[in-house]
C-alpha positions as CSV (number, residue, x, y, z in Angstrom):
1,X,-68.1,-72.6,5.1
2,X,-67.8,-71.5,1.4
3,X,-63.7,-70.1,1.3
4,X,-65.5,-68.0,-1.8
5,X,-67.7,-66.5,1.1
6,X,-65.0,-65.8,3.4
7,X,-63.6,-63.5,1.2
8,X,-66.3,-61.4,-0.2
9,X,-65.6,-58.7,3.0
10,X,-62.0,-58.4,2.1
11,X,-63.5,-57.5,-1.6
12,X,-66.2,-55.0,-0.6
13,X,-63.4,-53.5,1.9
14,X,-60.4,-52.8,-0.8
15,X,-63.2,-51.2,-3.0
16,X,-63.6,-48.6,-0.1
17,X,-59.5,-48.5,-0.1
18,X,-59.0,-47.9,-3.6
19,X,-61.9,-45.2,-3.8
20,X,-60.2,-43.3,-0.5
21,X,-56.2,-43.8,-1.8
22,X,-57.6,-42.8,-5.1
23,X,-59.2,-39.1,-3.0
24,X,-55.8,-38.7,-1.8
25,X,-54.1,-39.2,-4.4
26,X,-55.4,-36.2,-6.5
27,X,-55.6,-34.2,-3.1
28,X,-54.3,-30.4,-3.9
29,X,-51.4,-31.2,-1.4
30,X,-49.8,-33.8,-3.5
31,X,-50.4,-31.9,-7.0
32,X,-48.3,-29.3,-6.9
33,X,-45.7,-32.2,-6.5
34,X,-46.6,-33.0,-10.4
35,X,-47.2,-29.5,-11.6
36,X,-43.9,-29.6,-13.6
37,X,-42.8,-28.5,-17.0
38,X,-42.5,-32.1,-18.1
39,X,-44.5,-33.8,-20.8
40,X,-45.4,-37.5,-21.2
41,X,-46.2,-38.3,-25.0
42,X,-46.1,-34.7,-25.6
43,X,-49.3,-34.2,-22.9
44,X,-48.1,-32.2,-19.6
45,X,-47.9,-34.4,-17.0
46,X,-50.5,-33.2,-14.1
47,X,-53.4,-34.3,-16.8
48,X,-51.6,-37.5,-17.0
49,X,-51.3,-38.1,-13.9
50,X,-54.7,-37.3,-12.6
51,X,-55.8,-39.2,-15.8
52,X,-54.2,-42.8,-14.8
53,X,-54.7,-42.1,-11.3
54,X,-58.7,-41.9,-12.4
55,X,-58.7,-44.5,-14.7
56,X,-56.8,-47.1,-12.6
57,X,-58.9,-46.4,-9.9
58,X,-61.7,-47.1,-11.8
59,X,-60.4,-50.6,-12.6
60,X,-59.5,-52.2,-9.7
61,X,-62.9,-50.7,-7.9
62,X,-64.4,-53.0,-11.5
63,X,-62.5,-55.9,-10.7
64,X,-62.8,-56.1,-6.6
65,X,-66.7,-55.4,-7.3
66,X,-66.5,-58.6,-9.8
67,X,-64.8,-60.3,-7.1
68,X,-67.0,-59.4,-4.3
69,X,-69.9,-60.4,-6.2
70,X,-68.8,-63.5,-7.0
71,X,-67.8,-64.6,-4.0
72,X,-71.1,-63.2,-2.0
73,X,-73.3,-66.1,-4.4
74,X,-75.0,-63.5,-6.0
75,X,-75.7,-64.2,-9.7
76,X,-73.7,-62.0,-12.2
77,X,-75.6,-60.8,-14.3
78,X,-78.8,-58.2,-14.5
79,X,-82.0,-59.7,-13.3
């Protein structure tokens, strides 16, 4: 068996993580936590936070969907 194989459910399953820590992340019980009068590059910080949370999450969902591709054999690309 292809070890390449073996790991594309562990791929398609921390997608699913990331996308649910991400959900709980910018859940209204952990905002007010960061609704402070502090600014981050002159930006108040809730905006930044919910920013980066976003963003992050929408890398590592990019890279474990490379991964999980990749190591299903499917080809990369479109087509």
């Amino acid at each position: 068996m292809d070890p390449d194989r073996s790991r594309a459910p562990f791929w398609t399953e921390m997608r699913w993580l990331v996308a649910v820590l991400a959900a709980i992340l910018m859940l209204p019980p952990v905002l007010p936590l960061l609704d402070r009068p502090v600014t981050v590059f002159g930006l108040p910080l809730l905006p930044v936070y919910l920013f980066a949370v976003w963003a992050v999450a929408i890398a590592l969902c990019a890279i474990a969907s490379r991964h999980a591709l990749r190591a299903s054999g499917k080809p990369d690309g479109p087509g």
